[in-house]
KOLTOR-948982 format. One record per residue (C-alpha): residue in three letters; residue number from 1; z, y, x. Coordinates in pm, 1 decimal, always signed. Example, Ala and Ser with C-alpha at 12.3 -4.5 7.8 and 13.67 -1.06 7.14 Angstrom:
MILUM    aa     i          Z          Y          X
MILUM   ala     1     +780.0     -450.0    +1230.0
MILUM   ser     2     +714.0     -106.0    +1367.0
//
This chain:
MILUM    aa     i          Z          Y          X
MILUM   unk     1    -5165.1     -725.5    -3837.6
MILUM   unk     2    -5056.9     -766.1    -3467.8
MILUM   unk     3    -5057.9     -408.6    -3440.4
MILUM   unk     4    -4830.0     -363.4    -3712.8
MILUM   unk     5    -4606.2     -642.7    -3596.8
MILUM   unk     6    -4589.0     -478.3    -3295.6
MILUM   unk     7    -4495.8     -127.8    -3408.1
MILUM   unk     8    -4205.1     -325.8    -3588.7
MILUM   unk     9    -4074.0     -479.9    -3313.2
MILUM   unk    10    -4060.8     -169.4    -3139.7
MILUM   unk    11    -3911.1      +48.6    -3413.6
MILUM   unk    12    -3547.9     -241.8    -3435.8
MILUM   unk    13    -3603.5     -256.4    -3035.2
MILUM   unk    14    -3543.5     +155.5    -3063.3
MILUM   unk    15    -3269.4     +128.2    -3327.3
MILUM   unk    16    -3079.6      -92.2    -3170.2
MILUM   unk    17    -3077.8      +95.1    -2820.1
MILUM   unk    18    -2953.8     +419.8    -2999.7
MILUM   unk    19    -2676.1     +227.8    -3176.9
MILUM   unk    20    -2577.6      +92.8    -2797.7
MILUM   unk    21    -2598.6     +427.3    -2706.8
MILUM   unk    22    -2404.8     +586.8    -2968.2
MILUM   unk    23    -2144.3     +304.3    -2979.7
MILUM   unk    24    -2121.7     +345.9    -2577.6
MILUM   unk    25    -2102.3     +783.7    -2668.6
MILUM   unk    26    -1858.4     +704.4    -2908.7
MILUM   unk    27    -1610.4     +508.7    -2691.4
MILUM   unk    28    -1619.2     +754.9    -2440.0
MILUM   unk    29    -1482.9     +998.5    -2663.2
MILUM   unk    30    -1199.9     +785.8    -2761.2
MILUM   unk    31    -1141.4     +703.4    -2425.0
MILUM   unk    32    -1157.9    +1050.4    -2259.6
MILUM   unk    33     -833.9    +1183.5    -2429.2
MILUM   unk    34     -588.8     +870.7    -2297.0
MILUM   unk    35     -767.2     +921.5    -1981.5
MILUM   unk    36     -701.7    +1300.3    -1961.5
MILUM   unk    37     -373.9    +1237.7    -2043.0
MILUM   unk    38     -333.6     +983.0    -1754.0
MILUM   unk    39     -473.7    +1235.1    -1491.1
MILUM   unk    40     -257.5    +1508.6    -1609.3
MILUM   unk    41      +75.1    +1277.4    -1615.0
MILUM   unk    42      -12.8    +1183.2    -1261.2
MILUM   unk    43     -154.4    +1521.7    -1070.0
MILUM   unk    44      +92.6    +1769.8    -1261.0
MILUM   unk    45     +392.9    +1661.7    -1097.6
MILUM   unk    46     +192.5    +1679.9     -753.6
MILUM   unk    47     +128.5    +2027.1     -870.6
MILUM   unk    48     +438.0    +2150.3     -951.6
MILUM   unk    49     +556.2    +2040.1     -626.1
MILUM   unk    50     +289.0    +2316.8     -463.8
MILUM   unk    51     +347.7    +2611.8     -734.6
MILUM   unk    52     +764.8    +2566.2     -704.3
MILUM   unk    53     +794.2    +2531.6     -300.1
MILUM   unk    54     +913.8    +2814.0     -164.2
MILUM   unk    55     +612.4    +2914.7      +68.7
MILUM   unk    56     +819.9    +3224.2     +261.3
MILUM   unk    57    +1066.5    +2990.0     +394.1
MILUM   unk    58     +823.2    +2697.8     +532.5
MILUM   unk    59     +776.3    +2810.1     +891.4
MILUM   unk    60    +1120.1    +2778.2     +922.2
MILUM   unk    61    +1157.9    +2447.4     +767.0
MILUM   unk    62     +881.6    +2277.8     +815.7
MILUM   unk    63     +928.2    +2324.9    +1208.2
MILUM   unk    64    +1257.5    +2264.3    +1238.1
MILUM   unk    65    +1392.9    +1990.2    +1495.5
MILUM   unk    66    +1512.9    +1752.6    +1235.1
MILUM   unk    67    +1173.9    +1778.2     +974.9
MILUM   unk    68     +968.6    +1739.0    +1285.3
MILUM   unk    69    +1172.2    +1410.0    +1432.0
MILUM   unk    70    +1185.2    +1358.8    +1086.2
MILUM   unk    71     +792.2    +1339.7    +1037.5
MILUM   unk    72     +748.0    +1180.8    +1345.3
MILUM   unk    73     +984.7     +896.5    +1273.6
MILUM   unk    74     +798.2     +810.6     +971.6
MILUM   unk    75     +425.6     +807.6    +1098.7
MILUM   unk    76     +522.6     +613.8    +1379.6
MILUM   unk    77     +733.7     +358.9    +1224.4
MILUM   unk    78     +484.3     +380.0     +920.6
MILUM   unk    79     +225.1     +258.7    +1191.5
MILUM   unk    80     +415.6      -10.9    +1348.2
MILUM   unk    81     +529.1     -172.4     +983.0
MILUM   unk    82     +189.6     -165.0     +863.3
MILUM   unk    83      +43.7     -314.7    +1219.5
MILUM   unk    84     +344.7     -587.1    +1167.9
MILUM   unk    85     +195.6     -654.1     +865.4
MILUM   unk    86     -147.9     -700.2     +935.1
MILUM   unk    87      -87.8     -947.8    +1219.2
MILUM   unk    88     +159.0    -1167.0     +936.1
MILUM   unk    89      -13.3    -1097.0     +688.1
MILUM   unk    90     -382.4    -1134.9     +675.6
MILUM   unk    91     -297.3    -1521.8     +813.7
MILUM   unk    92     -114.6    -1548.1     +518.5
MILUM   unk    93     -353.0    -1430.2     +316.6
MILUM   unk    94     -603.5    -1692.2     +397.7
MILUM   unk    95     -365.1    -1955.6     +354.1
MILUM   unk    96     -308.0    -1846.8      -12.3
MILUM   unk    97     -688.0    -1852.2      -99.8
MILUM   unk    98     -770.3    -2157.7      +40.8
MILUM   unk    99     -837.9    -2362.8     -243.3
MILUM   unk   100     -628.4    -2692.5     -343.9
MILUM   unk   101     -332.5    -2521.0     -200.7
MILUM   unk   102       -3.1    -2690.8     -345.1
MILUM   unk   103     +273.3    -2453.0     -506.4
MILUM   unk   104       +1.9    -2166.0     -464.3
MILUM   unk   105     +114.5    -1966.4     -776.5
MILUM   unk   106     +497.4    -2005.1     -675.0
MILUM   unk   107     +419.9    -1881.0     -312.7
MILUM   unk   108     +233.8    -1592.0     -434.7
MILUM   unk   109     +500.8    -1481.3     -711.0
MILUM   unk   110     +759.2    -1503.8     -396.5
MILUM   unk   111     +554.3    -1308.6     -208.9
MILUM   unk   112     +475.3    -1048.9     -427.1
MILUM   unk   113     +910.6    -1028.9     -579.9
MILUM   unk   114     +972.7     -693.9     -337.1
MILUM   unk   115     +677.8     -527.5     -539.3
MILUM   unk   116     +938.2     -557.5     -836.0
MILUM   unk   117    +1267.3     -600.3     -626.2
MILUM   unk   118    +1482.9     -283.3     -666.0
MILUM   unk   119    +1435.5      -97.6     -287.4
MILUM   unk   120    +1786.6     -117.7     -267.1
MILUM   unk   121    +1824.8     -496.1     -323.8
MILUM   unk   122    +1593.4     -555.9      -75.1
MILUM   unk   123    +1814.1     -362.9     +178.5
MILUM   unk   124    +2098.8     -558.6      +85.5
MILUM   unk   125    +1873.8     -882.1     +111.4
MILUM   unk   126    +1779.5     -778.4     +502.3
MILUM   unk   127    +2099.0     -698.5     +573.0
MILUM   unk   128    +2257.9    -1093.8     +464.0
MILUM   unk   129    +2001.6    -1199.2     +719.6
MILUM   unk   130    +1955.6     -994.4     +996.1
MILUM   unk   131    +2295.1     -829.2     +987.3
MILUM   unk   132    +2556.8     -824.0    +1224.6
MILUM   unk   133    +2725.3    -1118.6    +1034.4
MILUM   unk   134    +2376.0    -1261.6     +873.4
MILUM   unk   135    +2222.4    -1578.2     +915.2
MILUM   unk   136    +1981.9    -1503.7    +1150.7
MILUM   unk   137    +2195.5    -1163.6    +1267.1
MILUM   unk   138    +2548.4    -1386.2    +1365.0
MILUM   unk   139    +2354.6    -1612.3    +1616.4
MILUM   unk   140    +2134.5    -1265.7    +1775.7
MILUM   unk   141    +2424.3    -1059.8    +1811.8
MILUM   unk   142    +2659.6    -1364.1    +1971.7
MILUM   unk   143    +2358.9    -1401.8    +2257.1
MILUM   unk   144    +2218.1    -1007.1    +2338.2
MILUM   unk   145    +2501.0     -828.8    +2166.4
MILUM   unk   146    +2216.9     -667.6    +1955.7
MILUM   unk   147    +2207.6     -565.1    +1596.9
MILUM   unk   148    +1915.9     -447.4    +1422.1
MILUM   unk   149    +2136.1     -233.3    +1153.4
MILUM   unk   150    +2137.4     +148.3    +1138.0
MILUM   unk   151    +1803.6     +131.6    +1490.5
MILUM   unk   152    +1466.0     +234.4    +1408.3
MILUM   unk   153    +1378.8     -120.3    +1438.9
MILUM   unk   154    +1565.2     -162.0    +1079.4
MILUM   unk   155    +1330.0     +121.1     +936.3
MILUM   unk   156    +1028.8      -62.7    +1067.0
MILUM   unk   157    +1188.2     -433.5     +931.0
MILUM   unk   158    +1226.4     -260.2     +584.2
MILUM   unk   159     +885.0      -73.0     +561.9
MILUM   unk   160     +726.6     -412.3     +651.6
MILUM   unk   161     +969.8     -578.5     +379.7
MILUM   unk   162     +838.0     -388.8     +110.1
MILUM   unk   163     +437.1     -300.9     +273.2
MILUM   unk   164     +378.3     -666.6     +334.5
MILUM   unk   165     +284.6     -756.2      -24.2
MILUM   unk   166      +33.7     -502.6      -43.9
MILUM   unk   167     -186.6     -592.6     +263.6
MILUM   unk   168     -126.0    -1002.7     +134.9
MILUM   unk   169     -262.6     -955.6     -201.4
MILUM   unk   170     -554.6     -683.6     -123.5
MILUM   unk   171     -662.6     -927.1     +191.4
MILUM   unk   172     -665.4    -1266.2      -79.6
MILUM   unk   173     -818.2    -1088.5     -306.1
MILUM   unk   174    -1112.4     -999.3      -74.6
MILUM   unk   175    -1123.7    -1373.3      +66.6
MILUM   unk   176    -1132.2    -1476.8     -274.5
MILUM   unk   177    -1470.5    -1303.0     -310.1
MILUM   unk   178    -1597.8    -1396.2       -0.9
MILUM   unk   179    -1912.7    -1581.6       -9.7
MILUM   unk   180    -1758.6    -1933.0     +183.0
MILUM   unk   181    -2118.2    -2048.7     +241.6
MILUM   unk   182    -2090.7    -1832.6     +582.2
MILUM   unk   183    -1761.8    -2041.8     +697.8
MILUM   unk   184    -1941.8    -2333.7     +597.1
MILUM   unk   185    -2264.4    -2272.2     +820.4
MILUM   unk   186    -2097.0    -2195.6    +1103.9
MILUM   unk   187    -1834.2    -2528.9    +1035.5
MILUM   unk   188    -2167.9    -2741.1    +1042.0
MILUM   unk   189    -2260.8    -2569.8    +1368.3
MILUM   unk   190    -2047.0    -2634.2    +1564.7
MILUM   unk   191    -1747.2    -2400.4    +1550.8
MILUM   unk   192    -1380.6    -2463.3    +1538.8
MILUM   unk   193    -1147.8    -2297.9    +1266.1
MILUM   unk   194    -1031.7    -2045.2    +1480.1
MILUM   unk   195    -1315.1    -1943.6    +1614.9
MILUM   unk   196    -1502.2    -1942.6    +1248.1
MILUM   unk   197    -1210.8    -1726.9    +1101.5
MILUM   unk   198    -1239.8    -1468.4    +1410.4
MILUM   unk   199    -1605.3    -1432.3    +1409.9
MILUM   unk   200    -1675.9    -1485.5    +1015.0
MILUM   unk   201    -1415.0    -1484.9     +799.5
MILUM   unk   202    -1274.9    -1177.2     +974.1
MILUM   unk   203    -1584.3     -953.6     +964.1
MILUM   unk   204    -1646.8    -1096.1     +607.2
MILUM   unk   205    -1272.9     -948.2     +456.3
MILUM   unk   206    -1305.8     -628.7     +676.9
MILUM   unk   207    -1296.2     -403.9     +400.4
MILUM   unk   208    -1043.4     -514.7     +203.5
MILUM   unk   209     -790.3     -511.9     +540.3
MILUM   unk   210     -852.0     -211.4     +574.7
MILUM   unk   211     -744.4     -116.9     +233.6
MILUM   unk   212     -473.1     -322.8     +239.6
MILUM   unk   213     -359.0     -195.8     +565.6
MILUM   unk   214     -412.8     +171.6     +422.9
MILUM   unk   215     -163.8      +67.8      +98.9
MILUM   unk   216      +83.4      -68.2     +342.2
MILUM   unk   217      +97.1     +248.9     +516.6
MILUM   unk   218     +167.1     +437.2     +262.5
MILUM   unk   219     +375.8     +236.1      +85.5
MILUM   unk   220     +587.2     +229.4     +410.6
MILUM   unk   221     +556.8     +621.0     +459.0
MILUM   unk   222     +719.2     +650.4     +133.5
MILUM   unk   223    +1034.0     +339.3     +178.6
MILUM   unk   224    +1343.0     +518.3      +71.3
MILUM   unk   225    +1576.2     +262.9      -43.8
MILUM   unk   226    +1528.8      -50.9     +171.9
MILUM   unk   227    +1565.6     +155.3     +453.6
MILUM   unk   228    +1895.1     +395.5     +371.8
MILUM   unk   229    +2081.0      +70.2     +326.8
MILUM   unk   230    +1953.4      -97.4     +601.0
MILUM   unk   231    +1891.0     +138.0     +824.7
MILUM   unk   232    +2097.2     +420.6     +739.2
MILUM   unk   233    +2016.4     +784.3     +762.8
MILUM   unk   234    +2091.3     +925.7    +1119.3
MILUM   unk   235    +1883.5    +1239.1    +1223.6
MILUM   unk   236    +1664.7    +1168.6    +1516.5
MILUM   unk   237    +1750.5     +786.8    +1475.4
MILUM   unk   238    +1625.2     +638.3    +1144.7
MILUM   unk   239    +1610.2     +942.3     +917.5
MILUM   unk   240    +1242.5     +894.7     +829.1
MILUM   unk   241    +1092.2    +1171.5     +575.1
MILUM   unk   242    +1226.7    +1072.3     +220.2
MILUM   unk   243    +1562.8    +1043.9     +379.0
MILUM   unk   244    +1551.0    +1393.6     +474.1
MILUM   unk   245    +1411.3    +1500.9     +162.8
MILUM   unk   246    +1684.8    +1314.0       -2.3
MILUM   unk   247    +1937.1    +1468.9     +223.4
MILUM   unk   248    +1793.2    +1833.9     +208.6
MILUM   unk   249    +1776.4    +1823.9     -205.1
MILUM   unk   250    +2161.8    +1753.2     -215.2
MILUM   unk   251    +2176.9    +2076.5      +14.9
MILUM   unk   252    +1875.4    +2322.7      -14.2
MILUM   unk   253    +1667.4    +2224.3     -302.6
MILUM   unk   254    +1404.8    +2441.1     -134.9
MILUM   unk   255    +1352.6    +2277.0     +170.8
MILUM   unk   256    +1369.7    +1928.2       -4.7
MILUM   unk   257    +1083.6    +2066.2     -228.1
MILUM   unk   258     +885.0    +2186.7     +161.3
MILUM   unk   259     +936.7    +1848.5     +336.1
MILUM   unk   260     +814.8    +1684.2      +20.9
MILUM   unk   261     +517.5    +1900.2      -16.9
MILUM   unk   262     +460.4    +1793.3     +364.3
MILUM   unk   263     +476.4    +1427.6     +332.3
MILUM   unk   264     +225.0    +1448.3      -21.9
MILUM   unk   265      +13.7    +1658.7     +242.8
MILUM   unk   266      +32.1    +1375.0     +521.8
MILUM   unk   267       +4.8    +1151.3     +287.0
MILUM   unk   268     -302.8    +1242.4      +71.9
MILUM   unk   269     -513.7    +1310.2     +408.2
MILUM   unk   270     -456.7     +954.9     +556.2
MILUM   unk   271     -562.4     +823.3     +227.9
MILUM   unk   272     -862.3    +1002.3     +193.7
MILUM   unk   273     -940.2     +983.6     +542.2
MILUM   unk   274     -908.4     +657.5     +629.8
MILUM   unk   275     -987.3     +458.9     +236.9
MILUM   unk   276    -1319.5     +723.5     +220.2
MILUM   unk   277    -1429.6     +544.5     +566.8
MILUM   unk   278    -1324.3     +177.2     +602.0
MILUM   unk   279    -1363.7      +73.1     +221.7
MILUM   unk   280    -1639.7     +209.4     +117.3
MILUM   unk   281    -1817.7     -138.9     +136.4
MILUM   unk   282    -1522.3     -268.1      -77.3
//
């Protein structure tokens, strides 16, 4: 009788593990075509970029003086925003995810509005500040007869504007999965805040820094808008990459589609590169 009970229990115990498995098959059949669809949406622009760029005329464009200042303009200003923002931002950060913090969900909706804030808008925003006449602009000017306006430091202000969001919310996210028992042992021996955030909480949230800091670079890379009303588009001054694509397509479609082909190319290896290697862990 045990025996038979046994055979039984195994027979429902198989049935129900192919239904799981068929219900599981099943889903991913459903779910393959939306996903297809998602891929192809998102890689056949990318694509079309490659097959329609004019390949005979890239040596020439691609190494001109103004792409190359171009390019160069952008990684380095790309670099400095997204340093700017990890030395703001991942102090930020931990303030957010500390728990019992007042007005949390109000301080993180401001800090995430230039995710949703028209590029433009947020131009116009740095420019009632730090402008010549802004609030914070007025009183520079008046004592160093300095204006950030239409300087490369206004490219780097805006690609921080909009890139600082991205390296806040990736670094909270990570401290919000941190295991705080670490910061806690090393509070009860001894160590002072700082001192537990450099050597604990830091190493701890590694990973997701780096991602964020990888997010804010490109996002910064790619700042058109904040930065053409801010900063303005001067070759050899502040005309970063998607400025010049902007200018070229108004001029020679084909270039515009070479420069952009060169900034997807910049782009994709950084991202590859550098998310492959520092968030692996993540």
């Amino acid at each position: 009788m045990s025996r038979a009970t046994g055979s039984e229990e195994r027979t429902r115990r198989a049935g129900r593990s192919g239904r799981g498995a068929g219900g599981r098959g099943s889903a991913s059949g459903v779910l393959a075509v939306p996903a297809l669809v998602a891929l192809v949406f998102l890689v056949l622009p990318l694509v079309g970029l490659v097959v329609r760029a004019p390949w005979r005329q890239a040596p020439q464009v691609l190494t001109s003086p103004d792409a190359l200042a171009a390019l160069r303009l952008s990684v380095l200003t790309a670099t400095a925003s997204t340093g700017i923002a990890v030395v703001l931002g991942v102090p930020l950060a931990w303030w957010l995810a500390r728990p019992g913090l007042r007005f949390a969900s109000l301080l993180r909706a401001v800090i995430t509005v230039p995710l949703v804030l028209p590029p433009v808008v947020g131009g116009v925003a740095l420019f009632t500040v730090l402008g010549r006449s802004g609030l914070l602009g007025r009183p520079l000017y008046e004592a160093t007869g300095f204006a950030f306006p239409f300087t490369p430091y206004a490219v780097v202000l805006a690609q921080t504007f909009v890139a600082l969001p991205y390296l806040v919310l990736a670094v909270e996210g990570a401290l919000r999965g941190a295991d705080r028992r670490f910061e806690d042992a090393a509070a009860t021996l001894g160590a002072s805040p700082l001192r537990t955030f450099l050597r604990v909480t830091l190493p701890l949230v590694g990973p997701g820094i780096a991602a964020g800091a990888v997010l804010a670079w490109a996002r910064a890379l790619g700042e058109f808008g904040a930065t053409i009303t801010f900063a303005g588009n001067f070759p050899g001054t502040t005309q970063t990459m998607p400025l010049a694509v902007y200018l070229a397509l108004e001029t020679d479609p084909g270039a515009a589609l070479l420069l952009s082909v060169a900034l997807l190319a910049v782009s994709v290896a950084v991202l590859a590169a550098l998310r492959d290697r520092w968030t692996r862990a993540w």
